[in-house]
FIKE-210458 format. One record per residue (C-alpha): residue number from 1; residue in one letter; x, y, z. Coordinates in steps of 0.5 Angstrom, whole numbers, plus 500, padded with zeros to 3 digits. Layout:
// residues N
+-----+-----+-----+-----+-----+
|   n | res |   x |   y |   z |
+-----+-----+-----+-----+-----+
| NUM |   A |   X |   Y |   Z |
...
+-----+-----+-----+-----+-----+
END
This chain:
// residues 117
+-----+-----+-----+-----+-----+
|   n | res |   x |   y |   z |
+-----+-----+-----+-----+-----+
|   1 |   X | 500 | 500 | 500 |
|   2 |   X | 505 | 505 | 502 |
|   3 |   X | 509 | 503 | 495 |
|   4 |   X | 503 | 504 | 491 |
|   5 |   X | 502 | 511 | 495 |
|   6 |   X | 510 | 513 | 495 |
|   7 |   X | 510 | 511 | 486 |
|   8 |   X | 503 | 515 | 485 |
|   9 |   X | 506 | 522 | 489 |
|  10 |   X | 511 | 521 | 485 |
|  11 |   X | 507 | 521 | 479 |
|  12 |   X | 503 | 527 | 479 |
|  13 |   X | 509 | 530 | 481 |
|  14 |   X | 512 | 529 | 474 |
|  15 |   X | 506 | 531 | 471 |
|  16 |   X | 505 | 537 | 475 |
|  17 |   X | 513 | 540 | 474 |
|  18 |   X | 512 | 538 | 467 |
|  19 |   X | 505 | 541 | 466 |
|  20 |   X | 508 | 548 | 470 |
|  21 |   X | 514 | 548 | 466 |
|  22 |   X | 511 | 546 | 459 |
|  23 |   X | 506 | 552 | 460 |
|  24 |   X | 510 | 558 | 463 |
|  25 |   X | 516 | 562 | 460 |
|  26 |   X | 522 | 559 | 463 |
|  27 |   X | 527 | 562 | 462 |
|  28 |   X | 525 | 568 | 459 |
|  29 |   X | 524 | 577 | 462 |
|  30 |   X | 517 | 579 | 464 |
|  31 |   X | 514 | 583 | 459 |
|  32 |   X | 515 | 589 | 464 |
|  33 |   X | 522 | 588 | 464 |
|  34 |   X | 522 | 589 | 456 |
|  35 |   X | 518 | 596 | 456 |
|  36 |   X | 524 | 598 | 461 |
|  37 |   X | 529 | 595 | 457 |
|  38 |   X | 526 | 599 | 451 |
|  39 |   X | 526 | 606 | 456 |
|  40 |   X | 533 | 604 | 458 |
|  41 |   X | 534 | 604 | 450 |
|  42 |   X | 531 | 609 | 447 |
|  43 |   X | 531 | 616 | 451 |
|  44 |   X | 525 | 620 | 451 |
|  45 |   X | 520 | 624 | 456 |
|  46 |   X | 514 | 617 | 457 |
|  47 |   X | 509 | 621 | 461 |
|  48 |   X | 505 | 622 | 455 |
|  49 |   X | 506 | 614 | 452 |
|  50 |   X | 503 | 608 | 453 |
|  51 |   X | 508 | 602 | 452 |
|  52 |   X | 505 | 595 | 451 |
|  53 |   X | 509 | 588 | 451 |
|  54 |   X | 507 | 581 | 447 |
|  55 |   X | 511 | 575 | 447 |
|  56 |   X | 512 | 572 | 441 |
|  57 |   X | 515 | 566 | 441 |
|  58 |   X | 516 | 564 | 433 |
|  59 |   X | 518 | 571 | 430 |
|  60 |   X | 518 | 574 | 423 |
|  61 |   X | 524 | 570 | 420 |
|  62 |   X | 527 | 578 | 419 |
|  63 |   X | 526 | 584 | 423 |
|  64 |   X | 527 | 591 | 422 |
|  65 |   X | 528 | 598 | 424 |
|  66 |   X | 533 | 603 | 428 |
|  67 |   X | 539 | 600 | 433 |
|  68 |   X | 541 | 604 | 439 |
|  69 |   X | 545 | 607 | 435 |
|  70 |   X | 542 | 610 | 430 |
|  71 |   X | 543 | 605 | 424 |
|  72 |   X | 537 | 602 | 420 |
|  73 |   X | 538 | 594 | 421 |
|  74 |   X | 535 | 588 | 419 |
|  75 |   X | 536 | 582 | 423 |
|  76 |   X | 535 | 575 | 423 |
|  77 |   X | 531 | 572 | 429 |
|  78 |   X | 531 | 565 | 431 |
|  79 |   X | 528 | 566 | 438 |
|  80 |   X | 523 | 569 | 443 |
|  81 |   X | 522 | 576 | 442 |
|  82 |   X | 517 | 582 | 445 |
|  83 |   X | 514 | 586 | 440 |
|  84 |   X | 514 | 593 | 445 |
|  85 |   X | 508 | 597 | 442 |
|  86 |   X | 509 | 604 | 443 |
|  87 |   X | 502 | 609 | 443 |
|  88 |   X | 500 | 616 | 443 |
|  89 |   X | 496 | 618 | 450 |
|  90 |   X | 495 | 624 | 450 |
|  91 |   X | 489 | 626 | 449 |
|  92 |   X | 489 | 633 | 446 |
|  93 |   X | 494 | 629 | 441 |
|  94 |   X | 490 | 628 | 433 |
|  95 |   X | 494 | 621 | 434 |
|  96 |   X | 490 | 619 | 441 |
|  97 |   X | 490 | 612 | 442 |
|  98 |   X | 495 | 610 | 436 |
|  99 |   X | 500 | 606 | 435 |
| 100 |   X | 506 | 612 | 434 |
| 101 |   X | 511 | 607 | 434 |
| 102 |   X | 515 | 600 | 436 |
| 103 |   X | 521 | 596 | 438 |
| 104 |   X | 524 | 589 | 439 |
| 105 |   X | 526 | 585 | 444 |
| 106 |   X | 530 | 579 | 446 |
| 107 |   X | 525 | 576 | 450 |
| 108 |   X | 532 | 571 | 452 |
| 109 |   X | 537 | 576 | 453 |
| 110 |   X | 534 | 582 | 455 |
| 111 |   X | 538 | 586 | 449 |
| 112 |   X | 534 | 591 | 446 |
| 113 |   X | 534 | 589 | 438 |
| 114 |   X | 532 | 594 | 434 |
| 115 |   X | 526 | 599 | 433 |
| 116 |   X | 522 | 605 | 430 |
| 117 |   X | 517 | 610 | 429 |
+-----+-----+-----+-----+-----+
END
């Protein structure tokens, strides 16, 4: 009895772990954390921006846009990347609402890829 209790703990442990460990994000940033590196990156007043991060786990198979020093880029993507959108929250602004802009970040690494706007 104590066998068959001991072997089915140990079971549901391996299907629990594999299930937690399949479905999260293990080993990737946090969508915050690539909007940081985005601000870090890229210099400017945000008080009237909105930044929203997602995810994407199979990118484009190039990307293109500024780097952080200014030159135009097109990179090749093999990994997970966040597609940071950047948009216009001032409400006196005609271009309220809209995306004014965007970037792209390694959702591995943290670095910041390229972007545009």
């Amino acid at each position: 009895m104590r066998r068959v209790t001991i072997a089915a703990l140990i079971v549901s442990i391996v299907f629990v772990g594999f299930i937690v460990f399949s479905e999260s994000s293990y080993g990737l940033i946090s969508p915050s954390k690539a909007i940081k590196v985005v601000k870090k990156s890229v210099p400017g007043d945000y008080s009237k921006l909105k930044l929203k991060a997602k995810l994407i786990k199979k990118p484009p198979r190039h990307i293109s846009g500024f780097n952080t020093r200014g030159k135009i880029v097109r990179l090749r993507v093999k990994r997970p990347v966040y597609h940071v959108l950047v948009y216009d929250w001032n409400p006196s602004s005609p271009s309220y609402k809209m995306v004014i802009g965007e970037a792209w970040v390694d959702a591995v690494s943290g670095r910041f890829l390229c972007g545009a706007g």
